[in-house]
N, C-alpha and C positions, 0 to 999 in steps of 0.2 A: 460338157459342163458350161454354163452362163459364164458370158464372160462381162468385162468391164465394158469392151467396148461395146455391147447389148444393152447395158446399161445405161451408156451413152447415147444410144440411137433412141432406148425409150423416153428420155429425160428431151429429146430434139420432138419427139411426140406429143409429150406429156411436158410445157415447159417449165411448170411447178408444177412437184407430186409429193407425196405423202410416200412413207415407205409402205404402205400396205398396195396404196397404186402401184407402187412399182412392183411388189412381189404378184399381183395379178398379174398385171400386162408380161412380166419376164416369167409365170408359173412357179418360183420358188420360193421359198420359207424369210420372212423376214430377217431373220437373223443370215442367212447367203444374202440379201440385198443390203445387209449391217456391212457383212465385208467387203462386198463391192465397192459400198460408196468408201469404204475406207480404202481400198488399194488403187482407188480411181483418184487418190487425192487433191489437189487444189481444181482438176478439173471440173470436181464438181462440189457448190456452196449448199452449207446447213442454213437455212435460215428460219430462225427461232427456235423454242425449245418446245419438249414436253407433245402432248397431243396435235400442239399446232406446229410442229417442225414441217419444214416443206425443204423441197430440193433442186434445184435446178444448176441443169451445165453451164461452168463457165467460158467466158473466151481469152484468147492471150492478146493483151495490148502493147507489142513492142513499142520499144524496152520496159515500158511499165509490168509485163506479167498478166497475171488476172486480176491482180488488186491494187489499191493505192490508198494510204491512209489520210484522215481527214484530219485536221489541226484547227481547233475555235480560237481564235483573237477577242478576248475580255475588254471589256472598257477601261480599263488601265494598262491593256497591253499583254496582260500576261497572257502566255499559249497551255492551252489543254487538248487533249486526247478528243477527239470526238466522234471519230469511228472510223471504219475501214467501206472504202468505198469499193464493192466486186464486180465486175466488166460480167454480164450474161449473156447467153443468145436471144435472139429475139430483138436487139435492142434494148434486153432492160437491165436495171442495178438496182442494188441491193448494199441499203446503208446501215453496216451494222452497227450501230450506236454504243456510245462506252455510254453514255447514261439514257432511260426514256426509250423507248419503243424507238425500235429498229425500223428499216422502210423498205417495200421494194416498189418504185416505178417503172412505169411500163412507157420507157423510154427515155428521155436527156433527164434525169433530175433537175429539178427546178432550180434548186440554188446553183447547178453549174450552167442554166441558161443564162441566166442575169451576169454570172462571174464571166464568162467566154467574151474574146473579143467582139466589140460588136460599133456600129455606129461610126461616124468620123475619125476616131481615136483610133478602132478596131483595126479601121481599113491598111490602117501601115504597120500593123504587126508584124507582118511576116518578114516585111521589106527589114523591118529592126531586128529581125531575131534568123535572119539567113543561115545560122547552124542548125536551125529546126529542120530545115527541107519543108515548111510546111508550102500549099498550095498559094501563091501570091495575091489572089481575087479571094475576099471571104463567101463568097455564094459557089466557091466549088469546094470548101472545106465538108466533110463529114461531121458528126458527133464525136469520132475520134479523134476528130485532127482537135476539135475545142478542147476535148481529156489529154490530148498530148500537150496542147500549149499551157491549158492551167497548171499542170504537174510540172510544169520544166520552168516556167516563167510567169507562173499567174501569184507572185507578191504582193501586189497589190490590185487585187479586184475587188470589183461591188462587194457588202456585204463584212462580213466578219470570218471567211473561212477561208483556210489556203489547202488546195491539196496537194498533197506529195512530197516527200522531203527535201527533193531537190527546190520547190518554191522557198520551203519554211526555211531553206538556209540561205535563201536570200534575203528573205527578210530578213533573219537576222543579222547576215552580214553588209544588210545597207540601210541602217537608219536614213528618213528623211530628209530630204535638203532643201530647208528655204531656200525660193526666191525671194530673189530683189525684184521689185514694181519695175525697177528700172531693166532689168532684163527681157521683162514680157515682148516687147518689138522682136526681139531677136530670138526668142523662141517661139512667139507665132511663127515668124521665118523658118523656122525649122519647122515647126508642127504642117506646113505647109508646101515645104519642101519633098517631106517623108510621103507625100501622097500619092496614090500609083495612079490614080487619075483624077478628071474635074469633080470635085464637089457633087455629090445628086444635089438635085433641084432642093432645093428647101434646109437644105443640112448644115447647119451653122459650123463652122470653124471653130474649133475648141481646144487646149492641152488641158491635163491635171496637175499640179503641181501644189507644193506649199508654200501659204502666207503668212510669215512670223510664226504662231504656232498653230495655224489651220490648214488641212487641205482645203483645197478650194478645184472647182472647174473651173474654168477661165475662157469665156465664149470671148470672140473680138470679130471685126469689124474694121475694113479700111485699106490704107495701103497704098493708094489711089481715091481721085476726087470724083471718077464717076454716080452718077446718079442711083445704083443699084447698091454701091457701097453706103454712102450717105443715107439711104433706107432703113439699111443693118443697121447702123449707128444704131438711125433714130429708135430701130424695134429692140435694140438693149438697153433702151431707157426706159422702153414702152413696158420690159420686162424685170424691173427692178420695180417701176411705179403698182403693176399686178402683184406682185406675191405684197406690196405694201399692204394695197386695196385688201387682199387676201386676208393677212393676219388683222386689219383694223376691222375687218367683219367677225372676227371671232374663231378664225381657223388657225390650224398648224401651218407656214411656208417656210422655205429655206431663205436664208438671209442673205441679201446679193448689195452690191455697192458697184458702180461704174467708177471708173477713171479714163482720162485720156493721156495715150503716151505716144511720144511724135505721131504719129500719122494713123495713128490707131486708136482707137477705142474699146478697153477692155471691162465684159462685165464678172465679176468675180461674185462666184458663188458657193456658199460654203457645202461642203461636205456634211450630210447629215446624219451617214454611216462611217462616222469617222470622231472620235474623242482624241479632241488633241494630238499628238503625234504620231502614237504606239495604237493608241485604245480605238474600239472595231463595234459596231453596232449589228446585229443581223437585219439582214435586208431582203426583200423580193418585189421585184416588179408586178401587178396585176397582170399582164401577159404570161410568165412564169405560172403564175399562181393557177391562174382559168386553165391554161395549157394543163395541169397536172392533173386539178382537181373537178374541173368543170366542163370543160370543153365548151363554152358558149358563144364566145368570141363579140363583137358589137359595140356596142356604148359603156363609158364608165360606170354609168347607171345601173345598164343589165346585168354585167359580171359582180357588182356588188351586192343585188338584192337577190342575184343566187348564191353568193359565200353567206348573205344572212339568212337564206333560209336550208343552207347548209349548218351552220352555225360556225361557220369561220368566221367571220366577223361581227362587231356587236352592231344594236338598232343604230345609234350613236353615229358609228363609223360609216352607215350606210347611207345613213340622212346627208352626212356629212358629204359623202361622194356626189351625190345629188345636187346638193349647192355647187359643189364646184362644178361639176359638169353642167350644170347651167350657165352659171355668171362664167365656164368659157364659152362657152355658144355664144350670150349677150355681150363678151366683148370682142369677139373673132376669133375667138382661137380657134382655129380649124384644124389643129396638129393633137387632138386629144386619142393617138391612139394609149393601146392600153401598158405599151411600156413606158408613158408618161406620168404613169402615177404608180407611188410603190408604196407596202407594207411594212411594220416590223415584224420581226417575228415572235410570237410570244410563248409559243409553244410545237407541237408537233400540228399543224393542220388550224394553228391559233394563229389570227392576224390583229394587227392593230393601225391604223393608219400613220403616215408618216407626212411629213411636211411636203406641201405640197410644192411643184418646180414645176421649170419649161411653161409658165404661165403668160402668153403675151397675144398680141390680135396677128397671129402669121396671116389672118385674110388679105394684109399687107404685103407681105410678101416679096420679092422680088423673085421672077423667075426668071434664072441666068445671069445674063447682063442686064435684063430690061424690066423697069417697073411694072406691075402688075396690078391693078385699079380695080379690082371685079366689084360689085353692089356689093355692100354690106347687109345683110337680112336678118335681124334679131326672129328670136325663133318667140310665139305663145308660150304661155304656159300649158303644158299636159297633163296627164290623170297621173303623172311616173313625179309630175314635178310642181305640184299645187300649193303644198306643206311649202315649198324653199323658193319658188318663183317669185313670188313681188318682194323680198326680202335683196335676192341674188341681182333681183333687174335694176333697184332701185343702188344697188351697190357698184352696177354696170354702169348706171347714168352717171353718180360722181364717177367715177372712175375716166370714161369718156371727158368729162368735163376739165377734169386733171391735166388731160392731155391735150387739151385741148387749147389749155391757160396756161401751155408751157413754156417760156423763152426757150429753152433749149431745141423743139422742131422748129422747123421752115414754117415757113406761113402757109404754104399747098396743104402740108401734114396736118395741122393745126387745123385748117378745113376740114379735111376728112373725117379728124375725131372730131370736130365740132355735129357735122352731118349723122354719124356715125351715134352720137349721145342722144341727137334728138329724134333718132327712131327710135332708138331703146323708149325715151322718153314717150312720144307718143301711143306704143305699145301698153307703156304701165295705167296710161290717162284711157286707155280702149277693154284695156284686161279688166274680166270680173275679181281677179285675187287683188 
């Protein structure tokens, strides 16, 4: 007699099948592979219904099981059902949706790439959260260890979505707590302290916290009067004056404001997946997204003009990527990878773009302790970027100019942008657009 675990070996075969595949491959009558998948229970996931039902074997993710449910965060805070997330072999899952087509990815699901610790913040998770046992470095964590930490402690991640009941009851049992301006020195200190090693090269210092009644990111700078700190300063000025440049051309950016507090420099930047205290926006990185949907990897540009001729994103959205990924080229921003720029989300495979961040000339830079000078090279306009080039370049040149006329840099920096504007400039005065 067939047994389950036959049934099992076929489905490690077969890693979605149809019941009729599986009564092939095992020789028996549908209705015997009806009972199997029923006495082989949570081992193995139904997904979807009717003609298009498929099946595949689950995996157990201690203590989580084979599944963990998913909970959506509304704009006013409120929590709703939003599906059951299923652990598969293969590496993949299977998001059964309470409303809208359900999903199975062939691999990390998107929105718990974006949600997973990640980036400077990331790096001192484990060090915070030592009842996890998780791995102390995040480049030897798994995709499990990211499912084990959102489920247990991911309250507040990217996006609008918590899984697991053990997060959703932290949320609810820890409303947020302003900061005071006045505390930022002493929680950099801490966000600083929590580090299990130096900085990589280029990684700005940051904590999350709330201001009055916004989350905010909080990059800073300082500490010390060395010449690599004083840099930082200068490039969180550099990077409030960009997202300005940004919205006074006609685009979405996140709203940032600097202050200095003793010895430090903070620039404060709003949360834009985030309404007010409680309320949650859905979010995706363009890395997340290409990773899922595309796989193309490269420039802003490229992954956007294949989501629109996928049709995940509109002409609109696409042109729009285009500008910015230009006017950052023509102001230095060398740091355009593709988890710099994110979506909302507006449907299953629907995006929308989102305010844009992390806007500043890093060609600046400081690597480590010591400044870093390289030529600044304004890039032509392309056949990718003809439509938005003399528009983006000419937005580059004020912009340069800006910083150029700024009491707030040193007189060296104020150089550089000045040098820095008038290639852009000679570039516009040589271009045919």
């Amino acid at each position: 007699m067939t047994s389950v675990n036959l049934l099992l070996e076929a489905l490690d075969r077969l890693p979605t099948a149809r019941a009729s595949d599986l009564s092939k491959q095992l020789e028996v009558s549908q209705p015997t592979v009806s009972r199997l998948i029923t006495a082989a229970g949570e081992r193995v996931c139904r997904m979807g219904a009717g003609r298009q039902t498929r099946y595949a074997r689950t995996r157990t993710l201690l203590p989580l099981g084979t599944r963990v449910p998913v909970y959506r965060i509304d704009e006013e805070g409120r929590i709703h059902p939003h599906g059951v997330l299923h652990f598969l072999t293969h590496r993949r899952h299977w998001l059964a949706r309470e409303e809208g087509l359900s999903e199975l990815f062939d691999g990390f699901p998107p929105f718990a790439e974006d949600m997973a610790p990640q980036g400077y913040i990331g790096r001192s998770f484990a060090a915070r959260h030592l009842e996890l046992k998780l791995p102390p470095r995040l480049q030897d964590w798994t995709e499990d260890h990211a499912l084990l930490a959102l489920a247990q402690r991911g309250e507040d991640c990217v996006g609008n979505l918590i899984i697991g009941d053990e997060s959703l009851n932290r949320f609810l049992a820890e409303p947020p707590s302003p900061s005071s301006r006045s505390d930022y020195p002493q929680i950099a200190q801490a966000a600083l302290s929590r580090q299990p090693g130096s900085s990589a090269g280029g990684e700005q210092p940051k904590f999350a916290t709330c201001a009055e009644d916004r989350h905010v990111i909080v990059k800073f700078a300082g500490g010390d009067d060395g010449a690599a700190a004083q840099r930082w300063k200068d490039l969180l000025v550099c990077e409030r004056y960009a997202l300005d440049a940004v919205r006074a051309a006609g685009f979405a950016a996140a709203t940032a404001q600097w202050l200095d507090v003793e010895a430090y420099r903070f620039l404060e930047v709003t949360r834009f997946d985030r309404v007010g205290l409680r309320g949650r926006r859905p979010l995706l990185s363009l890395r997340a997204i290409d990773n899922e949907y595309l796989g193309l990897g490269g420039t802003w540009t490229r992954v956007a003009q294949g989501l629109l001729s996928a049709r995940h994103i509109s002409a609109e959205d696409a042109r729009s990527v285009r500008w910015l990924d230009t006017f950052g080229q023509l102001i230095g921003n060398t740091d355009r990878h593709l988890g710099n720029l994110s979506f909302f989300v507006e449907g299953p495979r629907k995006f929308r773009l989102a305010p844009v961040y992390d806007m500043l000339p890093m060609v600046f830079a400081p690597q480590g302790t010591s400044l870093s000078e390289p030529r600044f090279v304004p890039a032509p306009p392309s056949a990718d970027t003809l439509d938005v080039w003399g528009h983006a370049a000419r937005c580059a040149r004020d912009y340069w100019g800006t910083l150029a006329s700024s009491p707030e840099f040193s007189g060296p920096f104020r150089e550089r942008c000045l040098q820095a504007g008038e290639a852009v400039d000679r570039l516009i005065r040589q271009s045919p657009v």
